[in-house]
N, CA, C and O atoms as a GROMACS GRO file, in nm:
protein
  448
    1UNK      N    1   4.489  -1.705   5.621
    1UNK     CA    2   4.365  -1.705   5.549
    1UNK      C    3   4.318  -1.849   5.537
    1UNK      O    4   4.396  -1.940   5.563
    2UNK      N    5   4.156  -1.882   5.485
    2UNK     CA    6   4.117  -2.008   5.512
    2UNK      C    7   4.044  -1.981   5.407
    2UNK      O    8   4.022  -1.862   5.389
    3UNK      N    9   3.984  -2.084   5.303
    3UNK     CA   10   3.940  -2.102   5.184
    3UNK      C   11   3.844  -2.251   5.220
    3UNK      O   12   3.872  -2.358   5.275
    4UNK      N   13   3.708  -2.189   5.154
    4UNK     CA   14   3.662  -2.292   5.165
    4UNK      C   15   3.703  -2.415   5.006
    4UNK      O   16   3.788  -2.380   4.923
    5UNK      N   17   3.637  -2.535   4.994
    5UNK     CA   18   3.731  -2.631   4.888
    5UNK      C   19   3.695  -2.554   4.758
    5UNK      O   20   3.772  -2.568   4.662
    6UNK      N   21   3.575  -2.465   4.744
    6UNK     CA   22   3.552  -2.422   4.594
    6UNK      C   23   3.642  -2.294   4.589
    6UNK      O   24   3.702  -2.259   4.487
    7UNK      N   25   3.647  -2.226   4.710
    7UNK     CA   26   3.708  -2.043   4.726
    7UNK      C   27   3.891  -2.096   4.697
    7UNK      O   28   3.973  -2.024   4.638
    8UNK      N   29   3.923  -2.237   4.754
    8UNK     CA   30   4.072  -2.272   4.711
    8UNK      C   31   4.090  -2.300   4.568
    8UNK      O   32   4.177  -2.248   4.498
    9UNK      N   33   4.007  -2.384   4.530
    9UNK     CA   34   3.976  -2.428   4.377
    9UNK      C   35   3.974  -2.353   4.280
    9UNK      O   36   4.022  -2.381   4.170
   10UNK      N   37   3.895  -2.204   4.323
   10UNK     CA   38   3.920  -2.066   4.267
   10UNK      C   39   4.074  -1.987   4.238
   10UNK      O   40   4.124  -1.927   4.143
   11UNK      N   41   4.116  -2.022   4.371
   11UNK     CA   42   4.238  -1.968   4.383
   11UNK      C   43   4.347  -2.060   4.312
   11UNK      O   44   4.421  -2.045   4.215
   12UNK      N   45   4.332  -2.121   4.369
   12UNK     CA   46   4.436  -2.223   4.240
   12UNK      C   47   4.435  -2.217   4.100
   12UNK      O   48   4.540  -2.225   4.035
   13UNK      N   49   4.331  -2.204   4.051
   13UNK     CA   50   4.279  -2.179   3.920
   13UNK      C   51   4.376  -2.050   3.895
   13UNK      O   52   4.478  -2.037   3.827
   14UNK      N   53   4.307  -1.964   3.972
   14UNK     CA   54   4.369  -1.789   3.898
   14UNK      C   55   4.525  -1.768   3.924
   14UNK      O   56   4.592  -1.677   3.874
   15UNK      N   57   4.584  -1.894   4.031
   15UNK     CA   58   4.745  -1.865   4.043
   15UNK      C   59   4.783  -1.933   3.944
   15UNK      O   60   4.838  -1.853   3.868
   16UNK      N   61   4.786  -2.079   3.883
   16UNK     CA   62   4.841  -2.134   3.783
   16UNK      C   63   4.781  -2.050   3.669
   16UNK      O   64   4.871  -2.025   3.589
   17UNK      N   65   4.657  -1.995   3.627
   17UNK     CA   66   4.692  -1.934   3.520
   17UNK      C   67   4.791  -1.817   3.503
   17UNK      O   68   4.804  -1.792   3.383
   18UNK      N   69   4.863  -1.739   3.579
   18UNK     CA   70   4.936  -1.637   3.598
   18UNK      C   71   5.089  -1.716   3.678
   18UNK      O   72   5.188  -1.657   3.721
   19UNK      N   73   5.059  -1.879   3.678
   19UNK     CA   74   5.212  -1.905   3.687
   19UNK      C   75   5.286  -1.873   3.817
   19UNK      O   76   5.407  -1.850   3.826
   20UNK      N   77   5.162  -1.873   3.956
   20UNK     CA   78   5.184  -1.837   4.044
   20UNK      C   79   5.157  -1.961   4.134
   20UNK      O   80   5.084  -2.051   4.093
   21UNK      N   81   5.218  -1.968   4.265
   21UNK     CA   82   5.198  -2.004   4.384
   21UNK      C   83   5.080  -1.955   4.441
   21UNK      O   84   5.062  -1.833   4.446
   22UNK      N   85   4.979  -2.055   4.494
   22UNK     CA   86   4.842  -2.019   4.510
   22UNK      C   87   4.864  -1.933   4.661
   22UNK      O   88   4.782  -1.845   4.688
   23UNK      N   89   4.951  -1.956   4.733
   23UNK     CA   90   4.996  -1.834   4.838
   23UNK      C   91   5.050  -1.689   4.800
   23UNK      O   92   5.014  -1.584   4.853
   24UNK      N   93   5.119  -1.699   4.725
   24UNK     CA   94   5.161  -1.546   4.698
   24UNK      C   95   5.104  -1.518   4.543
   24UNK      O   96   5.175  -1.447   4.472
   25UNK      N   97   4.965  -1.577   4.480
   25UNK     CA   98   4.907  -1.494   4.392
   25UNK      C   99   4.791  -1.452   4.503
   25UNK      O  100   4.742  -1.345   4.468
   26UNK      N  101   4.729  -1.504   4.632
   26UNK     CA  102   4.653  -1.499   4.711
   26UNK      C  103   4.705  -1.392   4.809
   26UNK      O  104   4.621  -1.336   4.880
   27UNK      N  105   4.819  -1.361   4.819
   27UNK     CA  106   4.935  -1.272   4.874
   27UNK      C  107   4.881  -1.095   4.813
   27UNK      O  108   4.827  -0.996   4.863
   28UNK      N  109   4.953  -1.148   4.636
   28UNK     CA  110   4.939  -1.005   4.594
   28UNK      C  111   4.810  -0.932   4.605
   28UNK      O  112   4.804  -0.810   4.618
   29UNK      N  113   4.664  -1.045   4.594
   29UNK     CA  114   4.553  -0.970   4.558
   29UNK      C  115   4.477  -0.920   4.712
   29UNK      O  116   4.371  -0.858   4.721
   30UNK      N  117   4.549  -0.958   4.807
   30UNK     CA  118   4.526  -0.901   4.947
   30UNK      C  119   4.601  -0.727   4.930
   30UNK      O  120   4.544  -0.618   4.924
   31UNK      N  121   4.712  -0.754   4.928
   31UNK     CA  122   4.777  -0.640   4.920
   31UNK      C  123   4.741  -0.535   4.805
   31UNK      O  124   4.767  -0.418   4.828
   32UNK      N  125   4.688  -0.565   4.696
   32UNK     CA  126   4.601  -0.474   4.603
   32UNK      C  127   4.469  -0.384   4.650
   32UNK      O  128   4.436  -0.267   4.639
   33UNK      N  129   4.408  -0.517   4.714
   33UNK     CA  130   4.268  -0.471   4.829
   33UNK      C  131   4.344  -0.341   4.889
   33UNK      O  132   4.340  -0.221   4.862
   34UNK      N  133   4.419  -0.426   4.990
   34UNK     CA  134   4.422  -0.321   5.090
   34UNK      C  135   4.492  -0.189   5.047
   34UNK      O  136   4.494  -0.100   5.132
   35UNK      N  137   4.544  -0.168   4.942
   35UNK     CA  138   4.638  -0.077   4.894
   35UNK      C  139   4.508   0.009   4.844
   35UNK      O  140   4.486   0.129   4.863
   36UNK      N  141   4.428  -0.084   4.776
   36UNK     CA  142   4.325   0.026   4.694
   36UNK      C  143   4.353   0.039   4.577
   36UNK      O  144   4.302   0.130   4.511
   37UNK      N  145   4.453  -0.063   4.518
   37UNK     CA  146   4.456  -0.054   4.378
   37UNK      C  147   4.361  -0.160   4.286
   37UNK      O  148   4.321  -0.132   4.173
   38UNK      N  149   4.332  -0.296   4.361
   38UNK     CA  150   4.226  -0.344   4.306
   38UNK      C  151   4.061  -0.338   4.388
   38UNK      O  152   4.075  -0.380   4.503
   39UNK      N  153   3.955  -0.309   4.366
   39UNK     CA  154   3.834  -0.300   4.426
   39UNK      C  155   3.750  -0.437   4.406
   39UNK      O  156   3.685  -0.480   4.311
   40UNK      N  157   3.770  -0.473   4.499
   40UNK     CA  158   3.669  -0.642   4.494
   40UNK      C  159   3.522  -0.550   4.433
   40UNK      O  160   3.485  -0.436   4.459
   41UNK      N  161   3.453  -0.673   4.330
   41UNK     CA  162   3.323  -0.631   4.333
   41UNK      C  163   3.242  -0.732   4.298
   41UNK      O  164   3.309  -0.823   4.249
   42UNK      N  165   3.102  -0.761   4.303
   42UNK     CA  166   3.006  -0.838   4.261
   42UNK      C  167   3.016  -0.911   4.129
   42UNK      O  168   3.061  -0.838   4.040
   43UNK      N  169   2.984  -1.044   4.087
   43UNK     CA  170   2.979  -1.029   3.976
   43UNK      C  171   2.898  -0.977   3.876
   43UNK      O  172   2.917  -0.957   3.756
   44UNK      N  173   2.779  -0.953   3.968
   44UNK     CA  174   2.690  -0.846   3.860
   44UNK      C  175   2.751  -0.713   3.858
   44UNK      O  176   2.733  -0.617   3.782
   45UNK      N  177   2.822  -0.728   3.952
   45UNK     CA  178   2.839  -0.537   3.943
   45UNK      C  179   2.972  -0.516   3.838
   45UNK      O  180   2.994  -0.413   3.775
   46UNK      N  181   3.061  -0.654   3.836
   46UNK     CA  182   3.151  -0.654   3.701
   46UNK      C  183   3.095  -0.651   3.570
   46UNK      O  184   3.153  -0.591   3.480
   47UNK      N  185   2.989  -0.709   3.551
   47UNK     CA  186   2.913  -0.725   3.427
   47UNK      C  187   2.836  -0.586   3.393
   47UNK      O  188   2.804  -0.556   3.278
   48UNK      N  189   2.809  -0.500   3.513
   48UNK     CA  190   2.794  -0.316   3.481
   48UNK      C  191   2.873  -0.260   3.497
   48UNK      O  192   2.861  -0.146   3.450
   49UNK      N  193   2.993  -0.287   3.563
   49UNK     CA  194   3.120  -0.202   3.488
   49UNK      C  195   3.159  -0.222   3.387
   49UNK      O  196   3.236  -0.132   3.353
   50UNK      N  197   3.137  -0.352   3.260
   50UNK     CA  198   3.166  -0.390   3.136
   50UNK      C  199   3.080  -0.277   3.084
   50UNK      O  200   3.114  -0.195   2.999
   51UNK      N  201   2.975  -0.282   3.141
   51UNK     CA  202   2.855  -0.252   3.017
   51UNK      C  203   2.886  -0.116   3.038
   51UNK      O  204   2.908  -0.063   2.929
   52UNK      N  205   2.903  -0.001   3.174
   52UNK     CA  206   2.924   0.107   3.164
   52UNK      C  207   3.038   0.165   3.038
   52UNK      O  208   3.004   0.248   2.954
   53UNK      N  209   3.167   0.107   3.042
   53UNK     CA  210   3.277   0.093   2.966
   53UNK      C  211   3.229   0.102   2.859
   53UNK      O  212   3.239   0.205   2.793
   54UNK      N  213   3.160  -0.018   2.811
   54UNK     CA  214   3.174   0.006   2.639
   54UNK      C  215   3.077   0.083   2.597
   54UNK      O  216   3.073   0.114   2.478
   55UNK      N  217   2.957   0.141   2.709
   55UNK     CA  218   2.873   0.250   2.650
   55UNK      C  219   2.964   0.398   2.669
   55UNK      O  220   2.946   0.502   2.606
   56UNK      N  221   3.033   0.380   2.742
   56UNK     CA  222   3.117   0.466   2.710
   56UNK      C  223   3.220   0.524   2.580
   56UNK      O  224   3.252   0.634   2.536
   57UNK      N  225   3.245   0.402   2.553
   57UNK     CA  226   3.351   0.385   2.439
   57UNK      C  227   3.248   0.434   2.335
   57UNK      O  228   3.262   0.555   2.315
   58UNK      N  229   3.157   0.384   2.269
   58UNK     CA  230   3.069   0.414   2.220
   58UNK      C  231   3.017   0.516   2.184
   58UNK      O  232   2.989   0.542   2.067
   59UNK      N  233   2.991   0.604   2.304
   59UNK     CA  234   2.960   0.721   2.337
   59UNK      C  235   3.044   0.779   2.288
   59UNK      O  236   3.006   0.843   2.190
   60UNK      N  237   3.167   0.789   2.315
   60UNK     CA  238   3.264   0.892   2.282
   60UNK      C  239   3.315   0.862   2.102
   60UNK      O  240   3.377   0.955   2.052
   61UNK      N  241   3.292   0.753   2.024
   61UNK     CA  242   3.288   0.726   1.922
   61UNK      C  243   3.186   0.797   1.863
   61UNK      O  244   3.223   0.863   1.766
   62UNK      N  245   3.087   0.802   1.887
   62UNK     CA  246   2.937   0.911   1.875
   62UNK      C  247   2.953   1.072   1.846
   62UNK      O  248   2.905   1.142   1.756
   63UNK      N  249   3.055   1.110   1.977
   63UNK     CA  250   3.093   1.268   1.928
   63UNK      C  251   3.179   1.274   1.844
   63UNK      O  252   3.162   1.364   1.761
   64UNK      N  253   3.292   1.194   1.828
   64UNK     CA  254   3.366   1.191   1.690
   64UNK      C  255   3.267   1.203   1.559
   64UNK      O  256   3.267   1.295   1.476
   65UNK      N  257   3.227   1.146   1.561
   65UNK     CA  258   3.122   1.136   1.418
   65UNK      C  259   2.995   1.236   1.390
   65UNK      O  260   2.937   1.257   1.284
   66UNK      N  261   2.965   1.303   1.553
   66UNK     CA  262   2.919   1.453   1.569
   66UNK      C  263   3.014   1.538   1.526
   66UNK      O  264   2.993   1.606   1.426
   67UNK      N  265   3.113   1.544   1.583
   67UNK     CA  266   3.205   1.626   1.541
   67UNK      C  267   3.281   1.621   1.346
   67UNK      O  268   3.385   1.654   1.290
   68UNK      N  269   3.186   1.577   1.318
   68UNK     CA  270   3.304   1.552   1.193
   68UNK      C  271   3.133   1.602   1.110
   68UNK      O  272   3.137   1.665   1.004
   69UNK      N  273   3.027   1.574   1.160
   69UNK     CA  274   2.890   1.633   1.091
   69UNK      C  275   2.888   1.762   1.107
   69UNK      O  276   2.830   1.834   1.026
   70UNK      N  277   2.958   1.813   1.226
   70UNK     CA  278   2.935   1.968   1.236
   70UNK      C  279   3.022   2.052   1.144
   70UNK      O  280   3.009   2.174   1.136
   71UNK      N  281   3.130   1.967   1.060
   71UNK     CA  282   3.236   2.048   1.019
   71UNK      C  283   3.117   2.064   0.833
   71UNK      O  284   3.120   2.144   0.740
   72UNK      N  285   3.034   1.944   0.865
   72UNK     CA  286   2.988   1.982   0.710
   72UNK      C  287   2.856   2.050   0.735
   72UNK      O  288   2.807   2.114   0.642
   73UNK      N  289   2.803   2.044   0.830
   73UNK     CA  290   2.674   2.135   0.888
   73UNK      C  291   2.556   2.055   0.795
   73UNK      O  292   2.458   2.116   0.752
   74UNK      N  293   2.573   1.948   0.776
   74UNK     CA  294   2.434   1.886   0.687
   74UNK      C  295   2.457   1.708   0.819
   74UNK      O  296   2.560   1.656   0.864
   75UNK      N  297   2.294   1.667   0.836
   75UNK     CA  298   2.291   1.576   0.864
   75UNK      C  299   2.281   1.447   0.751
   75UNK      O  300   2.284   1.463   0.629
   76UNK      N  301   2.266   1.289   0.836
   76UNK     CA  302   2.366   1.184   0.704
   76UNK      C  303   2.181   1.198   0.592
   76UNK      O  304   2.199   1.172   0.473
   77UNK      N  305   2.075   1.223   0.619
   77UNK     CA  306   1.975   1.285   0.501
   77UNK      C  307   2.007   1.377   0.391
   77UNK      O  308   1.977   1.365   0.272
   78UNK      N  309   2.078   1.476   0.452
   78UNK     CA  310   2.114   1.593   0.381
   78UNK      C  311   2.038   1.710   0.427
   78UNK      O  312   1.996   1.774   0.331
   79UNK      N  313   2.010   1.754   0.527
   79UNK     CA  314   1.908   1.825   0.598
   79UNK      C  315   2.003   1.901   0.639
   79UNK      O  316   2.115   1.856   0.615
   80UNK      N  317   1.999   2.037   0.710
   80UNK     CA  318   2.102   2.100   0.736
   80UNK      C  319   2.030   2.054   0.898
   80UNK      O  320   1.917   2.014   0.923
   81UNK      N  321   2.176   2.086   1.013
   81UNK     CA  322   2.174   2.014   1.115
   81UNK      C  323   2.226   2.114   1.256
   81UNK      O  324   2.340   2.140   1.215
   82UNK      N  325   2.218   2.175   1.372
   82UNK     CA  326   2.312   2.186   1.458
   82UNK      C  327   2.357   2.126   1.508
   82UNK      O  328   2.318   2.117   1.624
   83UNK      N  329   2.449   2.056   1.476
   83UNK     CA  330   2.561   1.966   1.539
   83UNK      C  331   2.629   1.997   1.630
   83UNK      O  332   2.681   1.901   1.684
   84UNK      N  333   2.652   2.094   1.672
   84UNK     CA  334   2.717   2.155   1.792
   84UNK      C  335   2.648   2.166   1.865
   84UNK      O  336   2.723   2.198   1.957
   85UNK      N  337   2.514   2.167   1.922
   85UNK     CA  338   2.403   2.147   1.979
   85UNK      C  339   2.405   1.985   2.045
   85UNK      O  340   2.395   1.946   2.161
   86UNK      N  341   2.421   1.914   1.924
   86UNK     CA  342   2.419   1.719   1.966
   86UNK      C  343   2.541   1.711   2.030
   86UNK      O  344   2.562   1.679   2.147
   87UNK      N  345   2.644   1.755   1.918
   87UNK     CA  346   2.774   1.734   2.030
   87UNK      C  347   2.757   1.750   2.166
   87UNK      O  348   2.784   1.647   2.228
   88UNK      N  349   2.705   1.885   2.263
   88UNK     CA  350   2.770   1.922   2.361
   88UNK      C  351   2.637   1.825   2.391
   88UNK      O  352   2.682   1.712   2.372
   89UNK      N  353   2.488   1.811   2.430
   89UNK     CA  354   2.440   1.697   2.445
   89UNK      C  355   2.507   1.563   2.465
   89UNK      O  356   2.503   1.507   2.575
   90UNK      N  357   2.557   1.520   2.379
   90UNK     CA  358   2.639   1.374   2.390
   90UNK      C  359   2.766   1.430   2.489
   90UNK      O  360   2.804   1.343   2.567
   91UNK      N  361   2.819   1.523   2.497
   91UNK     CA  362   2.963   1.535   2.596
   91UNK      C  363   2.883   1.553   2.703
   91UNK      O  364   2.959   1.521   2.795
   92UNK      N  365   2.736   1.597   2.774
   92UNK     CA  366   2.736   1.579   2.887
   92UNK      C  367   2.640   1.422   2.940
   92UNK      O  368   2.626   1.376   3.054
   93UNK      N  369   2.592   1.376   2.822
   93UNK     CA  370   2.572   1.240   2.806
   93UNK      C  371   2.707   1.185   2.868
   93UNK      O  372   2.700   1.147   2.985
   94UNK      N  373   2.816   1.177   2.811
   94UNK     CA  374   2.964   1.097   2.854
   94UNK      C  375   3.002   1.165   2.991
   94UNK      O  376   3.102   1.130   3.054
   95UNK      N  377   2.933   1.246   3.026
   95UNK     CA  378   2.990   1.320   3.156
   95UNK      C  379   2.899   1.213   3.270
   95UNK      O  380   2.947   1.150   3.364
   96UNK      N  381   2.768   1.218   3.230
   96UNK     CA  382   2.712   1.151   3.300
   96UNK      C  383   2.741   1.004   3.349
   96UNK      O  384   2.734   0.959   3.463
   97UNK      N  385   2.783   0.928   3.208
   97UNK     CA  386   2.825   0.831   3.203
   97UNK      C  387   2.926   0.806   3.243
   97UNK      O  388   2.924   0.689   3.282
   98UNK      N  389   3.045   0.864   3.261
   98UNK     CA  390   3.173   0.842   3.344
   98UNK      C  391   3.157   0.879   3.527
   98UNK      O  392   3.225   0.846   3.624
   99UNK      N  393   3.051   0.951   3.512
   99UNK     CA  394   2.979   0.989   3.718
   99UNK      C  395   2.946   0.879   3.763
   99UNK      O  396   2.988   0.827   3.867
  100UNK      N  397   2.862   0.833   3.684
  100UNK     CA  398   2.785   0.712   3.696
  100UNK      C  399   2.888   0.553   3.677
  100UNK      O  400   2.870   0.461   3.757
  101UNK      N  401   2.990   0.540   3.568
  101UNK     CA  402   3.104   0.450   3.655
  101UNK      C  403   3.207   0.499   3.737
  101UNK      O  404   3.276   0.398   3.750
  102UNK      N  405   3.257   0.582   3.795
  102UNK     CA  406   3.302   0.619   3.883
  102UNK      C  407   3.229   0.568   4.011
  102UNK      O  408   3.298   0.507   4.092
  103UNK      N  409   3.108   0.586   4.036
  103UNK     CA  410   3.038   0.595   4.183
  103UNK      C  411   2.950   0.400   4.159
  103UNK      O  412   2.858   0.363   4.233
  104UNK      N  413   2.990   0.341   4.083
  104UNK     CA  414   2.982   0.215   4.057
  104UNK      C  415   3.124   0.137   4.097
  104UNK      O  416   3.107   0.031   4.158
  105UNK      N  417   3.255   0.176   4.071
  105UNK     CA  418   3.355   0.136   4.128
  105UNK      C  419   3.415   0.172   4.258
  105UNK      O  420   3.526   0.148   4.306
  106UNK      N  421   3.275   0.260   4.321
  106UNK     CA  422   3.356   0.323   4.423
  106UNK      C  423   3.250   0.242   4.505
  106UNK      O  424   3.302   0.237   4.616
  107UNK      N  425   3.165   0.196   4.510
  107UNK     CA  426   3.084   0.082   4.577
  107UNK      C  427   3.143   0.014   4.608
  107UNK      O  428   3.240  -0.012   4.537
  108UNK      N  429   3.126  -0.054   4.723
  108UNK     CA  430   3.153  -0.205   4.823
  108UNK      C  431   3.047  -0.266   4.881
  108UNK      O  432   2.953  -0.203   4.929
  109UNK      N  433   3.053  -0.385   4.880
  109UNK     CA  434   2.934  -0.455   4.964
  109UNK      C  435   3.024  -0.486   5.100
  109UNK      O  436   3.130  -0.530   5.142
  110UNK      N  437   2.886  -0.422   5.138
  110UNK     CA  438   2.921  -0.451   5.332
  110UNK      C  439   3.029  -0.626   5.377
  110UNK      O  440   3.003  -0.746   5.365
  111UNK      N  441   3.122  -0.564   5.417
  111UNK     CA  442   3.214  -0.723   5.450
  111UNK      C  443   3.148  -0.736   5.615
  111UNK      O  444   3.124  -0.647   5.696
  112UNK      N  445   3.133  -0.882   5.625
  112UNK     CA  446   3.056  -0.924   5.796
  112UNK      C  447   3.213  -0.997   5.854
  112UNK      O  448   3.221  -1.043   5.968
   0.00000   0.00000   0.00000
């Protein structure tokens, strides 16, 4: 492999922080690639897999707190509410949202 002086500079960086030899931390993350256990990606496209994630997390924090309104059947006004209605709404909200990072990590940009 050949590194240009910033792509080595990189690499050096990420082996001494992990206490590695800039050859075999440059070693393992070949063999991750090709294994398919790590997926190279953009850095914008890391910064929407963050954002997918924690709207996720979120999301699913959301039906908890649906779920805990439906057990008293009043919304936080005092209005009576179908909550089991929002719930399954928000579970196919999170359905969507986990399709949608799935087929975001399953992206690659064309290698030349």
């Amino acid at each position: 492999m050949s590194f240009s002086d910033t792509e080595l500079a990189v690499v050096r960086t990420a082996a001494e922080r992990e206490g590695m030899a800039s050859a075999s931390w440059a070693g393992r993350q070949v063999m991750a690639v090709a294994q398919h256990v790590l997926v190279p990606v953009s850095r914008d496209a890391a910064d929407v897999l963050r954002e997918l994630i924690q709207a996720r997390v979120e999301l699913r924090e959301t039906v908890a707190a649906l779920r805990a309104l439906a057990a008293t059947g009043v919304s936080g006004a005092g209005a009576p509410v179908s909550a089991d209605a929002v719930v399954e709404e928000a579970l196919k909200a999170v359905a969507r949202l986990d399709a949608a990072t799935v087929q975001v990590m399953r992206e690659r940009r064309p290698r030349s």
